[in-house]
LOMITI-27627 format. One line per field, with one value per residue (C-alpha): x, z, y; residue number from 0. Coordinates in nm, 3 decimals. Layout:
<atoms>
xx X, ...
zz Z, ...
yy Y, ...
doba NUM, ...
</atoms>
This chain:
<atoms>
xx -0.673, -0.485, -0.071, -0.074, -0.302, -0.095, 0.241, 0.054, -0.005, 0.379, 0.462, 0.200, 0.150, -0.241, -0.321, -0.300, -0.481, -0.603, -0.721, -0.985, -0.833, -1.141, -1.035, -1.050, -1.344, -1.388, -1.319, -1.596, -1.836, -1.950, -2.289, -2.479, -2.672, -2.947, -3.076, -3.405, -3.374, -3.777, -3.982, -4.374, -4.229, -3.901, -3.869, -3.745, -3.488, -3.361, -3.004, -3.018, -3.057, -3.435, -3.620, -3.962, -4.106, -4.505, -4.504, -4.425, -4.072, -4.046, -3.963, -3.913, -3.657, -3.438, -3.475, -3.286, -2.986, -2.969, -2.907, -2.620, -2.485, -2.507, -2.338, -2.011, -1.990, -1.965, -1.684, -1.507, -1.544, -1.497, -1.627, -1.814, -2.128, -2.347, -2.436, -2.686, -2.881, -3.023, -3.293, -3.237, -3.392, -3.566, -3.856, -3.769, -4.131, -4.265, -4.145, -4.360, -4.274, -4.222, -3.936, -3.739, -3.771, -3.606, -3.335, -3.269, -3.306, -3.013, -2.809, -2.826, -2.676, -2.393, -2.272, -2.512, -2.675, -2.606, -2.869, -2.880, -2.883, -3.009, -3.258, -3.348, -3.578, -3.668, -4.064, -4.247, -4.558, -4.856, -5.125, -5.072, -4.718, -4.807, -5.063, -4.743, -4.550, -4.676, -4.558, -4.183, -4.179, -4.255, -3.980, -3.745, -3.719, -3.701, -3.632, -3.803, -3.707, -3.951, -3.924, -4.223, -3.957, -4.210, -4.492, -4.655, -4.924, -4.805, -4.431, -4.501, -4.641, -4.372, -4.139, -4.311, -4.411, -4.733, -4.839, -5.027, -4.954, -5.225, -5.114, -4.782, -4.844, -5.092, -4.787, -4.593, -4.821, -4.835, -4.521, -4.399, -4.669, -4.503, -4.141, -4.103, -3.793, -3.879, -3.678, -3.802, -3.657, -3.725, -3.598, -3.560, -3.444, -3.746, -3.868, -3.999, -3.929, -3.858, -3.674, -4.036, -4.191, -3.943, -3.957, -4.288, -4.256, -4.021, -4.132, -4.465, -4.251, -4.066, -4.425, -4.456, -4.225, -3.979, -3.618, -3.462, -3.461, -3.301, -3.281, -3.133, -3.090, -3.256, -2.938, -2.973, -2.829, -2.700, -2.922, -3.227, -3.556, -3.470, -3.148, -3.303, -3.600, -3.274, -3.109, -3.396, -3.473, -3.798, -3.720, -3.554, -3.401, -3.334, -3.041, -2.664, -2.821, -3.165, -3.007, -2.818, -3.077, -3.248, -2.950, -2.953, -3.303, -3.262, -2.985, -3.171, -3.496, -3.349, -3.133, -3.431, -3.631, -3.338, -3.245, -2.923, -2.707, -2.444, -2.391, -2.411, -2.789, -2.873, -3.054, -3.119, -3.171, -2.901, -2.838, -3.092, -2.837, -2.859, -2.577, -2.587, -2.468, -2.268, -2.045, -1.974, -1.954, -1.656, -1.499, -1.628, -1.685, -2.018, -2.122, -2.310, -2.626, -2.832, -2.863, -2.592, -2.461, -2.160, -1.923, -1.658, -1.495, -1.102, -1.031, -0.689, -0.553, -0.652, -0.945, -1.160, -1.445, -1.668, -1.910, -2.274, -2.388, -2.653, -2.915, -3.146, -3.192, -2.899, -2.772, -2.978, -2.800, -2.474, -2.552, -2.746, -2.453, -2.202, -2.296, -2.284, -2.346, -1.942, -1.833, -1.545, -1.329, -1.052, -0.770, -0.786, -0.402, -0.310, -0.336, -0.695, -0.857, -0.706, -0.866, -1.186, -1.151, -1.126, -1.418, -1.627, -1.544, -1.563, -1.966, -1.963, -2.011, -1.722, -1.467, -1.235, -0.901, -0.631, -0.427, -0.614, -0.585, -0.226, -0.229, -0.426, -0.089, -0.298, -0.142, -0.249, -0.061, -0.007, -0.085, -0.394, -0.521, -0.443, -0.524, -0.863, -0.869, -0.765, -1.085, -1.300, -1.373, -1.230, -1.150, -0.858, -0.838, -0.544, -0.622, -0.936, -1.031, -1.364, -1.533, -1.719, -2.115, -1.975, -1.742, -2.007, -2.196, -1.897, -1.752, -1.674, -1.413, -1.284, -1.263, -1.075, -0.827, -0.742, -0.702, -0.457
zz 1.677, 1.498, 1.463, 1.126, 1.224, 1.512, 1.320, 1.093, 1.359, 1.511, 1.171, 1.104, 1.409, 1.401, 1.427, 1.655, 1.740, 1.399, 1.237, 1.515, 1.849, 2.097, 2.239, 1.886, 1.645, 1.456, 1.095, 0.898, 1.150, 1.455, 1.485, 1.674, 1.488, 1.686, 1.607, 1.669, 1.551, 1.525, 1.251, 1.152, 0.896, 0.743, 0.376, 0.144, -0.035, 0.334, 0.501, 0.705, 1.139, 1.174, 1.368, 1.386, 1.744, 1.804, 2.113, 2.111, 2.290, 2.686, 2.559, 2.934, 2.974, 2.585, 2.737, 3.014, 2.808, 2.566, 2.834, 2.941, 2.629, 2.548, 2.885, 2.789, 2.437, 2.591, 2.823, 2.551, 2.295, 2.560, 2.525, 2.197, 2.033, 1.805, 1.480, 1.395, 1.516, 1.304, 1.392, 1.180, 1.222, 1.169, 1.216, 1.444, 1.381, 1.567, 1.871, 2.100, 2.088, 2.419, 2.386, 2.094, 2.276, 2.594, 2.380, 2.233, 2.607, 2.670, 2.378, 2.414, 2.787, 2.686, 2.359, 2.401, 2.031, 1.827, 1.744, 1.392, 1.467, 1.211, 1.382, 1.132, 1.171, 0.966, 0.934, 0.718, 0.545, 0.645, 0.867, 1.188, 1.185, 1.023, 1.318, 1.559, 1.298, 1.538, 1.833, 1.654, 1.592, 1.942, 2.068, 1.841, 1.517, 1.229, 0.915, 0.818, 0.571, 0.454, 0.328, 0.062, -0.235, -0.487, -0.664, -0.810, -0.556, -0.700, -0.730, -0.351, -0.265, -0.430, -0.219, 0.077, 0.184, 0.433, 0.288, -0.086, -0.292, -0.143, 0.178, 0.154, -0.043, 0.236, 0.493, 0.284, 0.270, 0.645, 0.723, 0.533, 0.744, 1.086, 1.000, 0.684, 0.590, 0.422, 0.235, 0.071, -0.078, -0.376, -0.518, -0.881, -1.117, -1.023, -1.227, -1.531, -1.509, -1.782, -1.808, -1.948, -1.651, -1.428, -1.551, -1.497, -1.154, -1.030, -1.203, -0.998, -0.674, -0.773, -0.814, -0.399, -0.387, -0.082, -0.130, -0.057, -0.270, -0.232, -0.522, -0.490, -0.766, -0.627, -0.579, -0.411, -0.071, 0.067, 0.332, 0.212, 0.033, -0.268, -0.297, -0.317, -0.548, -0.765, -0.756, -0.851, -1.147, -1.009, -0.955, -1.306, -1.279, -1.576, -1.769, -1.776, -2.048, -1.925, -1.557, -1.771, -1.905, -1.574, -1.404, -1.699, -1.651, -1.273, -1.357, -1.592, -1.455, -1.085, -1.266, -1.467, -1.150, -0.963, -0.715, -0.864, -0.778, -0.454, -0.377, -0.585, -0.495, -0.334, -0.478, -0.311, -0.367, -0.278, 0.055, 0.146, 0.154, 0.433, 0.699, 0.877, 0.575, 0.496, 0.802, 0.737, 0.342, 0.454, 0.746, 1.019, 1.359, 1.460, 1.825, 1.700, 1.994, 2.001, 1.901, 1.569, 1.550, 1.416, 1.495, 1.457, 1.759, 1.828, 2.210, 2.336, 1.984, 1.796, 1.549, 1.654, 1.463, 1.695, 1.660, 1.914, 2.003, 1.686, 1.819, 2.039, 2.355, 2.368, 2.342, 2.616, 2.821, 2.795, 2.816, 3.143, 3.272, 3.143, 3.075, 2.690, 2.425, 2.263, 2.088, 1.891, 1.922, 1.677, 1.643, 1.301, 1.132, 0.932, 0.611, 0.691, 0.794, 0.452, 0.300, 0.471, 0.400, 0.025, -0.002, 0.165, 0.058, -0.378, -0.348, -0.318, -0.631, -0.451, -0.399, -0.164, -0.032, -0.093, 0.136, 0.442, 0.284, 0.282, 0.614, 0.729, 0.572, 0.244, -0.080, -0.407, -0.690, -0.979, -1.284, -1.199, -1.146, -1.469, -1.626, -1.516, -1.572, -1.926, -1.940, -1.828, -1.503, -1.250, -1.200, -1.039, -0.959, -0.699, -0.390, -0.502, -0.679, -0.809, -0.950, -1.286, -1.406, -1.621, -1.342, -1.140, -1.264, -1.231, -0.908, -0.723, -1.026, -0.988, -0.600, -0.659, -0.892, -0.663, -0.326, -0.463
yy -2.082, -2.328, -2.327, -2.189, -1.901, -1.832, -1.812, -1.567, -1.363, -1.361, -1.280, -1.035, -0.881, -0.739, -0.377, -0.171, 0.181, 0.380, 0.029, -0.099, -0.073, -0.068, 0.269, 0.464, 0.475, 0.200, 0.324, 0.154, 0.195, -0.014, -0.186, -0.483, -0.811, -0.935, -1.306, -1.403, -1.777, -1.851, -1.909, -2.050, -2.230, -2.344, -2.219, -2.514, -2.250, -2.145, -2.230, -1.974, -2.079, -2.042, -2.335, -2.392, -2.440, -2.590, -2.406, -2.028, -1.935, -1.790, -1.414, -1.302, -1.602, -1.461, -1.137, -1.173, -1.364, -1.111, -0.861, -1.094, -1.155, -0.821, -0.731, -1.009, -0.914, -0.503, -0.607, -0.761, -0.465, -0.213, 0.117, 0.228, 0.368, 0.183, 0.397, 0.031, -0.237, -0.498, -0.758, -1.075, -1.382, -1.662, -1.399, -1.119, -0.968, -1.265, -1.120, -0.879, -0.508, -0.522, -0.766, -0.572, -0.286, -0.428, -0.572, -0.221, -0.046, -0.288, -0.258, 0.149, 0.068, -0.123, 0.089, 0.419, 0.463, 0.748, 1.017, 0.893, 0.536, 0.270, 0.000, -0.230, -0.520, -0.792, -0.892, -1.155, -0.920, -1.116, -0.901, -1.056, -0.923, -0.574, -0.540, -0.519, -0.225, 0.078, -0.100, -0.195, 0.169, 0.290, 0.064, 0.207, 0.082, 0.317, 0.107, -0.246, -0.513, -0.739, -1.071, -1.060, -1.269, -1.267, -1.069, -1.369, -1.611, -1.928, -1.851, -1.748, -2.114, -2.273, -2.046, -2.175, -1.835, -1.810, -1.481, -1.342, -1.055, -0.863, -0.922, -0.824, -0.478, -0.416, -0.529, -0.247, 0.017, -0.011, 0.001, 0.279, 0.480, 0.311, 0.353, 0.579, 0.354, 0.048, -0.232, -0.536, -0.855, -1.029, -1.386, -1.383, -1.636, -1.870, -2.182, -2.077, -1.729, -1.496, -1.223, -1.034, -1.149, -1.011, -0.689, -0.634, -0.751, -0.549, -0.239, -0.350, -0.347, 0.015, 0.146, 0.094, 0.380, 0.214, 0.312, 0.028, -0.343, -0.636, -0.854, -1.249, -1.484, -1.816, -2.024, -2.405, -2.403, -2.769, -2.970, -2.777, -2.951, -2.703, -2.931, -3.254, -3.165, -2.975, -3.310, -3.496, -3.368, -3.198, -2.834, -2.705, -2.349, -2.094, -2.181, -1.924, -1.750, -1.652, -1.641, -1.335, -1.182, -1.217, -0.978, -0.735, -0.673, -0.632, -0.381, -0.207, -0.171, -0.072, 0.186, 0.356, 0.404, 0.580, 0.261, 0.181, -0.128, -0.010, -0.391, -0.662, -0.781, -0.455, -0.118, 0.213, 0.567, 0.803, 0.793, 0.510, 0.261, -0.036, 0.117, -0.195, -0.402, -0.143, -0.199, -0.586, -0.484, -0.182, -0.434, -0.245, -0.423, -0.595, -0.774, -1.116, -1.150, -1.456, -1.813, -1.858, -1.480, -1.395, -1.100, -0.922, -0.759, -0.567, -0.711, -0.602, -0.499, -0.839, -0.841, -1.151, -1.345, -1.468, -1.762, -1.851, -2.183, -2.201, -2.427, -2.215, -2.387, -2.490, -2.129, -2.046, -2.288, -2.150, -1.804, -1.857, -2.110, -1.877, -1.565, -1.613, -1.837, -1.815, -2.142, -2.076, -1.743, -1.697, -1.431, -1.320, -1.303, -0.975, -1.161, -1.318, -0.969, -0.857, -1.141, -1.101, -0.707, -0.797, -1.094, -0.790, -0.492, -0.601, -0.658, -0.285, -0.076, 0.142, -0.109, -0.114, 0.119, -0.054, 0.123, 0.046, -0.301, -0.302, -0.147, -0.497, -0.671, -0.756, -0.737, -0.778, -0.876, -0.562, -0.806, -0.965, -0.610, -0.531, -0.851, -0.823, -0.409, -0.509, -0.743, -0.482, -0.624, -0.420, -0.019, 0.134, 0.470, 0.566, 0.301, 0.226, -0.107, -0.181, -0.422, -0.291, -0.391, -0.651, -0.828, -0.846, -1.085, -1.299, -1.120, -1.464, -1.516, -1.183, -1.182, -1.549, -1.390, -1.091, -1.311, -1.599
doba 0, 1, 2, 3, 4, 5, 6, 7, 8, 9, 10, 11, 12, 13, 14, 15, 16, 17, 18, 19, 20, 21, 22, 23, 24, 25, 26, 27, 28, 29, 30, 31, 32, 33, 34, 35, 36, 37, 38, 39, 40, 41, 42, 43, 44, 45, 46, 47, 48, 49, 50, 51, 52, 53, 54, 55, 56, 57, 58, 59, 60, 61, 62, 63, 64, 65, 66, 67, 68, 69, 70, 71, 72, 73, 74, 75, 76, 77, 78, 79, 80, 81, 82, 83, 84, 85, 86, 87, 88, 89, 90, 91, 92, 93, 94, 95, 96, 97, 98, 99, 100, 101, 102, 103, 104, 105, 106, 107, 108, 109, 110, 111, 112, 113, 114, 115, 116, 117, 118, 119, 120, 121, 122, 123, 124, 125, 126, 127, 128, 129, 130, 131, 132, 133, 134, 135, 136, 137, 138, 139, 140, 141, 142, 143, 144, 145, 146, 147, 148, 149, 150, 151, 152, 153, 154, 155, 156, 157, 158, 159, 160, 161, 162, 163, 164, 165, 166, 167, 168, 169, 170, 171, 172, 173, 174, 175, 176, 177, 178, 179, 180, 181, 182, 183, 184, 185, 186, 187, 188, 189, 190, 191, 192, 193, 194, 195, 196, 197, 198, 199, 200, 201, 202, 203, 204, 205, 206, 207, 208, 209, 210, 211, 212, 213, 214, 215, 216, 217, 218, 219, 220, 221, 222, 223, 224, 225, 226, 227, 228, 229, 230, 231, 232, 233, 234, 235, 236, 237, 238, 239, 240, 241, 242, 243, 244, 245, 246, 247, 248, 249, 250, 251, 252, 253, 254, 255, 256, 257, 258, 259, 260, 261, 262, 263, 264, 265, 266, 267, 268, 269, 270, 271, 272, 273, 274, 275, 276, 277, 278, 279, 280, 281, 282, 283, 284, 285, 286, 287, 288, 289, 290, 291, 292, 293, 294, 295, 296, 297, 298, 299, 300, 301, 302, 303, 304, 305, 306, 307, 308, 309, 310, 311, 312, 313, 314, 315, 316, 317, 318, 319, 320, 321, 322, 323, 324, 325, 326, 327, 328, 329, 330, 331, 332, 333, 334, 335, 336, 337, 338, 339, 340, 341, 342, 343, 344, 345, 346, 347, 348, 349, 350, 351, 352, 353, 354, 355, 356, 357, 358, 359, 360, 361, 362, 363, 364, 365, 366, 367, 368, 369, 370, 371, 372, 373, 374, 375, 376, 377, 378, 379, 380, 381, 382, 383, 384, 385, 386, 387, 388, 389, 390, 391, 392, 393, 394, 395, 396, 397, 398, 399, 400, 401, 402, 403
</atoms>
């Protein structure tokens, strides 16, 4: 933690129990990220920490530092229960059953799952992951997300996706028989895409009946190949105005079918809303496990973000030479969890309490509220700020506003 932070924190001293100390609930919720950094192939849009190994990794050998990460990140956080897990990856679904379900047999002994819990994984929809669906559901998994991104073979290819239409409506089919909750993501705002085109697209991916979307405008993420084609003239995106017309239509067409927007790129039916996302989206606290994770954690009274060693064998290094992969560990000031609380909470069609903001020592300045209320781009109704339909498509504006 750097001086600056540090006088923040003398100044602001950080909350204590009632906003996150580990003996009381947390009061957004409390769940656990698991990263399995693998993948067959790097996608030229990604930035995410995926690596792509020839040979296939020793699961036995991650198992056992999961279980003592998971066992260091427990002694930090200190007694709780975990109302989620979620798988992320890379490609989680490229691990064995077996091996998710050992991870999960040790997450429920170090912060006992609740009877409801969420266990989300992530899976890539091409058959030889679908064949493993029954086997992610005996283990314990009850909800999947699946990266099929487009609707369209040759939009896929360009995506660098290893799977076809067919295959991944198959991969869907299936695994709303294993898991009966079922989420899927889709990349719009594509080369050459129009907003006619999308429609029908995504009406074609409402007709699969899962109650859960995710919807991402293609955006070019630095270091990737997407950047340098971008740069170079060979990769030409929709324009603002079609990029509009491209949201509208997502807006629209989600709406119609009964998945309305709850977070800026993410649809659901009532009360089929990702919980998991949920807690980073309402500042709840997370444990980060595995190669790059982040988390969020209340040790001793002081909110902490918490960063892993990202590349993979190097992770497993540390963890096995010191019982967990931790490479930077910061106390968060009162005025940077409000901050954080704010950047968060605003994707969310509900907004955020201001009041338990203020509690986190944030504060937000009367006339920019109204300035942008006047403008029609936020809602205020007692504590509660929102951002409306029309300041979301410009929400990083509105949160940059708010948080000067």
């Amino acid at each position: 933690m750097d001086q600056a932070s540090s006088d923040r924190t003398k100044a602001n001293p950080p909350p204590q129990a009632g906003e996150g100390a580990s003996s009381t609930p947390d009061p957004a919720g409390f769940g656990v990220y698991v990263h399995w950094p693998f993948c067959k192939a790097k996608c030229p849009y990604c930035d995410f920490n995926s690596h792509v190994r020839h040979a296939p990794p020793d699961e036995a050998r991650f198992i056992a530092a999961f279980r003592r990460e998971i066992a260091h990140m427990r002694a930090l956080s200190g007694p709780k229960q975990a109302q989620t897990v979620f798988f992320g990856g890379g490609t989680p679904s490229l691990m064995a059953p077996a091996t998710v379900g050992a991870i999960l047999e040790a997450i429920n002994e170090a912060w006992p799952l609740t009877s409801d819990a969420e266990v989300t994984l992530e899976a890539n929809p091409t058959s030889v992951e679908a064949e493993r669906f029954a086997g992610y559901g005996a283990a314990g998994v009850n909800r999947v997300s699946l990266g099929v991104q487009a609707l369209d073979d040759a939009d896929l290819q360009g995506l660098g996706r290893m799977h076809s239409v067919a295959e991944a409506l198959a991969a869907v089919a299936i695994a709303r028989r294993a898991f009966g909750r079922v989420s899927f993501d889709l990349i719009y705002a594509r080369p050459r895409q129009t907003p006619e085109a999308w429609a029908a697209e995504l009406k074609r991916a409402l007709a699969e009946g899962c109650e859960h979307l995710s919807l991402y405008q293609l955006t070019i993420e630095p270091g990737t190949p997407f950047e340098r084609l971008y740069g170079a003239g060979k990769l030409i995106l929709p324009d603002d105005d079609i990029s509009r017309a491209l949201w509208d239509v997502t807006q629209e067409v989600t709406a119609q079918a009964g998945l309305p927007a709850y977070e800026v790129s993410n649809h659901a039916r009532p009360g089929a809303e990702a919980r998991h996302n949920q807690i980073y989206w309402r500042y709840g606290t997370y444990a980060g496990i595995g190669a790059g994770a982040h988390g969020r954690l209340v040790v001793d009274g002081t909110r902490r973000a918490l960063f892993t060693e990202r590349a993979p064998e190097d992770w497993l290094a540390r963890v096995e030479g010191h019982g967990h992969g931790i490479v930077s560990d910061e106390a968060l000031s009162a005025a940077e969890q409000a901050d954080e609380m704010l950047l968060m909470g605003l994707r969310l069609k509900e907004g955020v309490d201001l009041a338990r903001h203020a509690r986190l020592g944030g504060r937000v300045d009367e006339a920019r509220i109204a300035a942008l209320a006047a403008a029609g781009f936020v809602t205020r109704s007692g504590d509660r700020l929102a951002v409306t339909p029309a300041g979301f498509p410009v929400l990083n504006a509105v949160i940059a506003q708010l948080a000067q």
